[in-house]
N, CA and C atoms as a LAMMPS dump frame, in Angstrom:
ITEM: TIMESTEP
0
ITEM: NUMBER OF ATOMS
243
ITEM: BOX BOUNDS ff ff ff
-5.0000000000000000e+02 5.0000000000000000e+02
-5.0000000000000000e+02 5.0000000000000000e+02
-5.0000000000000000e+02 5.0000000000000000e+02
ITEM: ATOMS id mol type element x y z
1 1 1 N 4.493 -6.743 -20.142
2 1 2 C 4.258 -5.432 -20.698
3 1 3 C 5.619 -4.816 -21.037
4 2 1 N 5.602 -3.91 -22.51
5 2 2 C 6.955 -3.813 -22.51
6 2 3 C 7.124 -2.283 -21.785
7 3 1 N 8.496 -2.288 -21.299
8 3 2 C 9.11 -1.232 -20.382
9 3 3 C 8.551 0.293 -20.947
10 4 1 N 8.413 0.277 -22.243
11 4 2 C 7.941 1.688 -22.328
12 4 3 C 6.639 1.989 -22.048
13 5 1 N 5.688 1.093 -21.896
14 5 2 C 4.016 1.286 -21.808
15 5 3 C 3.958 1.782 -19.998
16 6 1 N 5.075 1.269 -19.579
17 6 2 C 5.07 1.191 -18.066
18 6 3 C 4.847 2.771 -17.773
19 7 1 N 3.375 3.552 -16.901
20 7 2 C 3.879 4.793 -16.519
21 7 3 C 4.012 5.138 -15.085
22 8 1 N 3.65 4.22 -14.261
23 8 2 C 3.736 3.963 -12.464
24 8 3 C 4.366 2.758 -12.407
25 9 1 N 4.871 2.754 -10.953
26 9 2 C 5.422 1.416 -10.431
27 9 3 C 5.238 1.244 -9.189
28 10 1 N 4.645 0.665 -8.332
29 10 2 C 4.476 0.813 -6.469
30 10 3 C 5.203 -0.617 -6.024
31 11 1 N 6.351 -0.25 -4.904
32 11 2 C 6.947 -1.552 -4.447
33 11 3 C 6.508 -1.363 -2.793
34 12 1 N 5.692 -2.206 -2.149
35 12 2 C 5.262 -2.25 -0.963
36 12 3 C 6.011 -3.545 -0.557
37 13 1 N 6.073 -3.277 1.159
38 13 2 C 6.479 -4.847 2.003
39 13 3 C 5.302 -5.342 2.166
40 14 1 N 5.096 -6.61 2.713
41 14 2 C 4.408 -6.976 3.354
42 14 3 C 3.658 -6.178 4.142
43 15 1 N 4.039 -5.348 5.284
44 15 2 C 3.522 -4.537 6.502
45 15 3 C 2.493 -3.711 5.518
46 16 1 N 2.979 -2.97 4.54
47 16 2 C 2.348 -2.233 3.781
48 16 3 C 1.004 -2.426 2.856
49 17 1 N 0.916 -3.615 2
50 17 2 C 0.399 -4.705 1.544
51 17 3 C -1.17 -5.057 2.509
52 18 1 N -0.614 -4.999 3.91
53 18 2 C -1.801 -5.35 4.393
54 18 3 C -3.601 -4.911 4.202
55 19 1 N -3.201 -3.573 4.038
56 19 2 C -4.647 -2.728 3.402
57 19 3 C -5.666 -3.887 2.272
58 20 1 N -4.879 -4.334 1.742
59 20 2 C -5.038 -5.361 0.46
60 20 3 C -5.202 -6.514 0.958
61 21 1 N -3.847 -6.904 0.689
62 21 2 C -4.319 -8.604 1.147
63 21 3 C -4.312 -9.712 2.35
64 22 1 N -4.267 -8.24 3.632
65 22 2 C -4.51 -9.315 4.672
66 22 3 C -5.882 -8.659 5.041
67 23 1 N -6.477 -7.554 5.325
68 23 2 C -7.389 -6.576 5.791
69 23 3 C -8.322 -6.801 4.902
70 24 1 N -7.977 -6.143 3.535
71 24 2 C -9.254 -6.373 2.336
72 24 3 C -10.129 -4.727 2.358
73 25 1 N -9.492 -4.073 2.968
74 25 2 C -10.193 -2.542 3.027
75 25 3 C -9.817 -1.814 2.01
76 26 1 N -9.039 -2.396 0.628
77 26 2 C -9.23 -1.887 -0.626
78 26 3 C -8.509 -3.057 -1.815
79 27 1 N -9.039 -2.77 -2.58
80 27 2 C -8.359 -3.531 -3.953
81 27 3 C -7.192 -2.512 -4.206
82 28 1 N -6.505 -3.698 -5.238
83 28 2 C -5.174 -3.053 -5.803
84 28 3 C -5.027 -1.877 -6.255
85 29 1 N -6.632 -1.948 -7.092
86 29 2 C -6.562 -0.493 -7.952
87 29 3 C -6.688 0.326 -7.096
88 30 1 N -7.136 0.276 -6.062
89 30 2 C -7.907 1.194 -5.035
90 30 3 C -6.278 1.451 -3.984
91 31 1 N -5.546 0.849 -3.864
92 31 2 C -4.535 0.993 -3.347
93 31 3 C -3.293 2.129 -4.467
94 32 1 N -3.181 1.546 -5.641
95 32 2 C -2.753 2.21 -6.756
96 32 3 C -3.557 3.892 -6.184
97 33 1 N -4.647 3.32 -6.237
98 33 2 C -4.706 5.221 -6.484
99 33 3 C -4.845 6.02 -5.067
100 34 1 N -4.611 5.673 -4.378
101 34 2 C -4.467 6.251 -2.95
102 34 3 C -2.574 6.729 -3.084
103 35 1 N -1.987 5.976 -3.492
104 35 2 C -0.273 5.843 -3.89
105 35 3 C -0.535 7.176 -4.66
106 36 1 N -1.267 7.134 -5.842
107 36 2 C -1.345 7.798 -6.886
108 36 3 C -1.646 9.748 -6.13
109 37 1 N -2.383 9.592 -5.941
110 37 2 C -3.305 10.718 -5.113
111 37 3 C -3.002 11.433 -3.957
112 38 1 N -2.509 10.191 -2.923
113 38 2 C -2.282 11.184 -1.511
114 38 3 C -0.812 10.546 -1.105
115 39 1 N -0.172 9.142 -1.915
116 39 2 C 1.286 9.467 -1.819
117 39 3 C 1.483 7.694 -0.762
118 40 1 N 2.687 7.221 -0.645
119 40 2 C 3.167 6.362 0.479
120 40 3 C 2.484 6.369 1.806
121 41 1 N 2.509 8.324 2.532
122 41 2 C 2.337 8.387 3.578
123 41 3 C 0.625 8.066 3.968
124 42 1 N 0.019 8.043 3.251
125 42 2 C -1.017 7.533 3.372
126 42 3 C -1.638 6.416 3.313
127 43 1 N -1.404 5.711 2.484
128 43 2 C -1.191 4.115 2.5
129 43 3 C -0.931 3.875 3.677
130 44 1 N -0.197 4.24 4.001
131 44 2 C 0.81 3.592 5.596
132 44 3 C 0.16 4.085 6.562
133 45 1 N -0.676 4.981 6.624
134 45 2 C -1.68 6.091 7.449
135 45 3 C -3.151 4.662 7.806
136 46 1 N -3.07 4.06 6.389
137 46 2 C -4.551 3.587 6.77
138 46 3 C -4.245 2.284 6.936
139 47 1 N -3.377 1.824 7.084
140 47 2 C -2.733 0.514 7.351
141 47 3 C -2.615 0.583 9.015
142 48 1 N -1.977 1.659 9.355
143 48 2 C -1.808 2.115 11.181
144 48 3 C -3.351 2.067 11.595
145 49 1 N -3.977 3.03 10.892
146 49 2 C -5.536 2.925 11.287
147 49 3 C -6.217 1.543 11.397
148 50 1 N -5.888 0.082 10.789
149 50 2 C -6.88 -0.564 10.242
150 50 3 C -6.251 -1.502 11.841
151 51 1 N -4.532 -1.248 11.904
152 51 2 C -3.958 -2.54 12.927
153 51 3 C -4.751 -1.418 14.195
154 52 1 N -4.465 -0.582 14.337
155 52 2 C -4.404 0.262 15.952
156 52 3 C -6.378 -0.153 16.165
157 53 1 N -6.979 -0.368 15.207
158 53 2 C -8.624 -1.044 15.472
159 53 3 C -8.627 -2.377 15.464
160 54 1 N -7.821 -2.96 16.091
161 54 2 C -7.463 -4.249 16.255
162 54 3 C -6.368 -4.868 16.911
163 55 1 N -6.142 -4.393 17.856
164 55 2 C -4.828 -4.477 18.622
165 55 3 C -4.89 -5.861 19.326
166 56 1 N -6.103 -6.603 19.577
167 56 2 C -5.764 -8.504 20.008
168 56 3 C -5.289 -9.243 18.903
169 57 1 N -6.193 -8.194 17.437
170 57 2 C -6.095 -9.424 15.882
171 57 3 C -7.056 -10.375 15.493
172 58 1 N -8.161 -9.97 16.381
173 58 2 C -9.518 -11.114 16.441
174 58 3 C -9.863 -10.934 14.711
175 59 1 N -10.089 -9.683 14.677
176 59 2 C -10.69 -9.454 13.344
177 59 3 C -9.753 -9.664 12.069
178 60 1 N -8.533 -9.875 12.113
179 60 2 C -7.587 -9.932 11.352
180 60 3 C -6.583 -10.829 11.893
181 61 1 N -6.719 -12.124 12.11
182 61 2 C -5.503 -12.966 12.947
183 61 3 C -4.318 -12.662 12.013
184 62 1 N -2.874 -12.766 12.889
185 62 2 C -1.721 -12.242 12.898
186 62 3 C -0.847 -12.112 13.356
187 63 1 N 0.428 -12.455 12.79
188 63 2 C 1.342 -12.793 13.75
189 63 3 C 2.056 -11.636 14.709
190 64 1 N 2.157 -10.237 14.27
191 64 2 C 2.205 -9.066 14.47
192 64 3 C 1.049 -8.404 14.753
193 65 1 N 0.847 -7.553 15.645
194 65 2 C -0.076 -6.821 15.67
195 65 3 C 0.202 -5.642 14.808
196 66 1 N 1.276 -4.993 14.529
197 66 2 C 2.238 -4.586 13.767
198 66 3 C 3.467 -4.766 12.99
199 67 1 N 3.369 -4.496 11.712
200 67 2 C 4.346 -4.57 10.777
201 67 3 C 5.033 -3.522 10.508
202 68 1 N 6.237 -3.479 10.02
203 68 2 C 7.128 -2.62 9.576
204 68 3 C 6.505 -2.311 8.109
205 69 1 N 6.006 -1.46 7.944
206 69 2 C 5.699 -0.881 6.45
207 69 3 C 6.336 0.127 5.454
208 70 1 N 6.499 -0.398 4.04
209 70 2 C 7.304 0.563 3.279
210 70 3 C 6.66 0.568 2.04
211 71 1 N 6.391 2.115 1.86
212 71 2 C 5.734 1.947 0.12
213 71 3 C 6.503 3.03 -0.367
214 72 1 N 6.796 2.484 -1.483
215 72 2 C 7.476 3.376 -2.719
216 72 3 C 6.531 3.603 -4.094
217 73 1 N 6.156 4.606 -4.67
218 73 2 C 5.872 4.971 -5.818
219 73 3 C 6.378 5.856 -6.776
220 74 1 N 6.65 5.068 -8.121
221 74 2 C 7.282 6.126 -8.904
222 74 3 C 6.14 6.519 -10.21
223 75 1 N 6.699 7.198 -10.945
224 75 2 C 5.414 7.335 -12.253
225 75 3 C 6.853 7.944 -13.558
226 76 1 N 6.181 8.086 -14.643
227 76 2 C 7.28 8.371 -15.358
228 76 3 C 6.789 9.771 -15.953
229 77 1 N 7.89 10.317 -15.772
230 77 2 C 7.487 11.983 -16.306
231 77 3 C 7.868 12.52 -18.139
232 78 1 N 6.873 12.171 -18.59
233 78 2 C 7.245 11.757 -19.979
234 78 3 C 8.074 13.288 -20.629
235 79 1 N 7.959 14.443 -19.883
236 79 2 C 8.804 15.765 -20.53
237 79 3 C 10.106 15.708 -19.86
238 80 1 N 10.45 14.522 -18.992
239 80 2 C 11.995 14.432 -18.845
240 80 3 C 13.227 14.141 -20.064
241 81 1 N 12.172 13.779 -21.126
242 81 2 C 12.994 13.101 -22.249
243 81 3 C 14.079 14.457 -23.14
């Protein structure tokens, strides 16, 4: 896609990521718009929620019961120009 069509960008770790693709308690888009809507700190809110309901890992095997999580989102503010 070329750089100008781009109007969000989300860079997650692993720890962060998990909501998605280790858990499965939302799709991408569904992750996108939680980023979009209520921000990093929330993402990371329901990621704490999903490990702290699973603290052996039965339901989610794992090498961590906890990860270090980091989400970043940007968007582009098209009246900066």
């Amino acid at each position: 896609m070329p750089a100008g069509h781009v109007r969000a960008a989300a860079l997650l770790s692993d720890g962060a990521s998990r909501l998605v693709d280790q858990f499965g308690l939302a799709t991408w888009q569904q992750a996108l718009d939680i980023l979009e809507g209520s921000g990093p700190a929330e993402l990371i809110r329901r990621v704490r929620h999903a490990e702290q309901s699973d603290l052996d890992s039965t339901r989610w095997p794992r090498g961590k019961t906890f990860d270090d999580a980091t989400a970043v989102y940007v968007t582009v503010n098209d009246d900066a120009a």
